[in-house]
C-alpha positions in Angstrom: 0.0 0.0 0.0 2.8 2.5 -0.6 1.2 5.9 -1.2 2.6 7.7 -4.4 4.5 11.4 -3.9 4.6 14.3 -6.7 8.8 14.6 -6.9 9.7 17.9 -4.5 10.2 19.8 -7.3 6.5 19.8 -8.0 5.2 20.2 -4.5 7.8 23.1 -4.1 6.2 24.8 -7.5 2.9 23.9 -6.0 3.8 25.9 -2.6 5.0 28.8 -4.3 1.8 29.5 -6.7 -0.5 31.1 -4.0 -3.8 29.7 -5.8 -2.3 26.0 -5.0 -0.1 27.0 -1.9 -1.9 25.3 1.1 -2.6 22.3 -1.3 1.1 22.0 -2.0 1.9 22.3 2.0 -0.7 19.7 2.9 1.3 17.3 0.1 4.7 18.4 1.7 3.3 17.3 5.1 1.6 13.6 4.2 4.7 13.0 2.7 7.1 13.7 5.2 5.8 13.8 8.3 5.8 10.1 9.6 9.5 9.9 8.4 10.0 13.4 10.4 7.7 12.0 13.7 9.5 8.9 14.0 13.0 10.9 13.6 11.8 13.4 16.2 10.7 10.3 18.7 13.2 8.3 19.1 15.0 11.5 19.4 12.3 13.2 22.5 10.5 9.1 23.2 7.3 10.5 24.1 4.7 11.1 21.6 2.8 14.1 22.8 6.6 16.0 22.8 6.8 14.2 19.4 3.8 15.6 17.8 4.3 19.0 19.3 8.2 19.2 18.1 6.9 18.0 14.5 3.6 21.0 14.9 6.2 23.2 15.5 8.7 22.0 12.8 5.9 22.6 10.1 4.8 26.1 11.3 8.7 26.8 10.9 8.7 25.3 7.4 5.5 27.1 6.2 7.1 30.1 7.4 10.2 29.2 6.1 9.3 27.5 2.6 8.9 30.8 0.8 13.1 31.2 1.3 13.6 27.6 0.5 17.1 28.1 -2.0 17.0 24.4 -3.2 20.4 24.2 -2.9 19.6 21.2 -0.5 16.7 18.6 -0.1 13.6 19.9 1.2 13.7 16.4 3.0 17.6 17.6 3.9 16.5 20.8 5.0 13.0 19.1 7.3 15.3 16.9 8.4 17.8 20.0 9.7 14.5 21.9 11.5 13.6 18.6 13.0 16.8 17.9 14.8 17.4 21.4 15.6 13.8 21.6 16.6 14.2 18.3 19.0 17.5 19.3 20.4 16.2 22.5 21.6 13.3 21.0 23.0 16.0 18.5 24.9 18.1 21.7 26.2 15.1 23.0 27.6 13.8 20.3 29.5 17.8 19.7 30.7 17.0 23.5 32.4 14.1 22.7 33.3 14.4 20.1 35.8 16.8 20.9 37.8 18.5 17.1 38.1 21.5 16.8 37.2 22.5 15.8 33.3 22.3 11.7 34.6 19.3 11.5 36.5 17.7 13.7 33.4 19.1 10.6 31.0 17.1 8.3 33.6 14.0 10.2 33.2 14.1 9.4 29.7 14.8 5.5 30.7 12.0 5.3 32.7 9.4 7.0 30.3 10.4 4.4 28.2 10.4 1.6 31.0 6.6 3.0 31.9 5.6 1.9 28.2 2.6 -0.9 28.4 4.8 -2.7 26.0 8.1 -2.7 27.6 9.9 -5.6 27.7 13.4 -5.6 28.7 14.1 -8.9 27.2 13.1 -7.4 23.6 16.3 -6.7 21.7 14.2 -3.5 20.7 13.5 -2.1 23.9 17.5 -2.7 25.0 18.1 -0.8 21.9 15.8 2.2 23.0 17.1 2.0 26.4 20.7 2.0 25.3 20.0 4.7 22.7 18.8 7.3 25.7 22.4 6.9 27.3 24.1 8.9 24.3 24.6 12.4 24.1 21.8 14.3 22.0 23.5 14.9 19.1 24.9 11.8 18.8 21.9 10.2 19.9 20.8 12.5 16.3 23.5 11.2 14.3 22.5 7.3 15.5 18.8 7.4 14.6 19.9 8.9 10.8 22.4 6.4 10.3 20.9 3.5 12.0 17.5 4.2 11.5 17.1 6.3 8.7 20.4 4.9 6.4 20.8 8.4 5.5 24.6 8.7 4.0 27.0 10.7 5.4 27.4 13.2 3.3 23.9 14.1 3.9 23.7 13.9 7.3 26.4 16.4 7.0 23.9 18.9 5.1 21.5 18.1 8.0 23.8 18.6 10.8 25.9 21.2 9.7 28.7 19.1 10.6 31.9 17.3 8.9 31.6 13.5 7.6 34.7 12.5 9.5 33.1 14.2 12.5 29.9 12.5 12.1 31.6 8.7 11.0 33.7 8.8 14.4 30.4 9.9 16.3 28.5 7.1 14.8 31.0 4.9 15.9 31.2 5.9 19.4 27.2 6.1 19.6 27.8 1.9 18.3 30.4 0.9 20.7 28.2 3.3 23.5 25.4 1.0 22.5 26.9 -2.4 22.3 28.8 -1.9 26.0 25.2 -1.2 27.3 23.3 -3.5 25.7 26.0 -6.3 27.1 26.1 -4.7 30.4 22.6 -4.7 31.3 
């Protein structure tokens, strides 16, 4: 049942014709936005601070859309708004609380632990578990890689950061993940 897409160049030209504008949007969003939610969640792991990250992400793109250079992806430059969007929303809720950096990352490991479905046994759930004991942004880098199979070179358009930066990241976020999921 997989859905057929106009190509971005059309849904861009669509946007940018003010008689078809909102049409073009709505497009832009059913064809993104459960590749963009899922990126956001595993980033944030509730859903409610999922769906307001990606609400927040499209009000920034409709804003933004009319500047689009195409010198990128749109689903490049989505992709960029929704990790920037989800990092800040991580920062925040880091100053928030007012626990220290550890007990925050345990927060997130026992939202997930509080899921009706957890099961520690899963290979899934160790995964998720694990995955909440990186940094942010290389939690970020993890889920394009790992998740996503985006290639390096853009996840460096996404991140605004270099491909041997991003290559060694990945493979600390690995090894990260492998020591816990043996560990524990």
């Amino acid at each position: 049942m997989s859905q057929q897409y106009l190509e971005d160049k059309e849904l861009l030209m669509q946007f940018k014709d003010p008689v078809t504008k909102e049409r073009g949007f709505t497009a832009i969003i059913k064809k993104y936005q459960e590749k963009l939610y899922w990126h956001i969640r595993r980033m944030v792991v509730e859903h409610e601070d999922a769906n307001d990250i990606l609400q927040n992400m499209f009000i920034k793109v409709w804003k933004g859309l009319d500047n689009f250079r195409e010198d990128s992806q749109l689903y490049t430059w989505m992709y960029r708004i929704a990790t920037n969007e989800s990092l800040t929303y991580l920062e925040q809720q880091k100053k928030r609380s007012s626990v220290s950096l550890s007990n925050e990352e345990n927060g997130l490991s026992n939202r997930l632990k509080a899921d009706k479905n957890f099961d520690s046994s899963k290979a899934e759930w160790k995964l998720q578990l694990a995955m909440q004991q990186l940094p942010d942004k290389q939690r970020a880098v993890f889920n394009l890689r790992y998740y996503d199979e985006m290639p390096y070179a853009e996840m460096s358009r996404v991140l605004e950061t270099s491909e041997g930066a991003l290559k060694a990241s990945y493979h600390h976020a690995v090894k990260k993940i492998e020591d816990y999921i043996l560990n524990h």
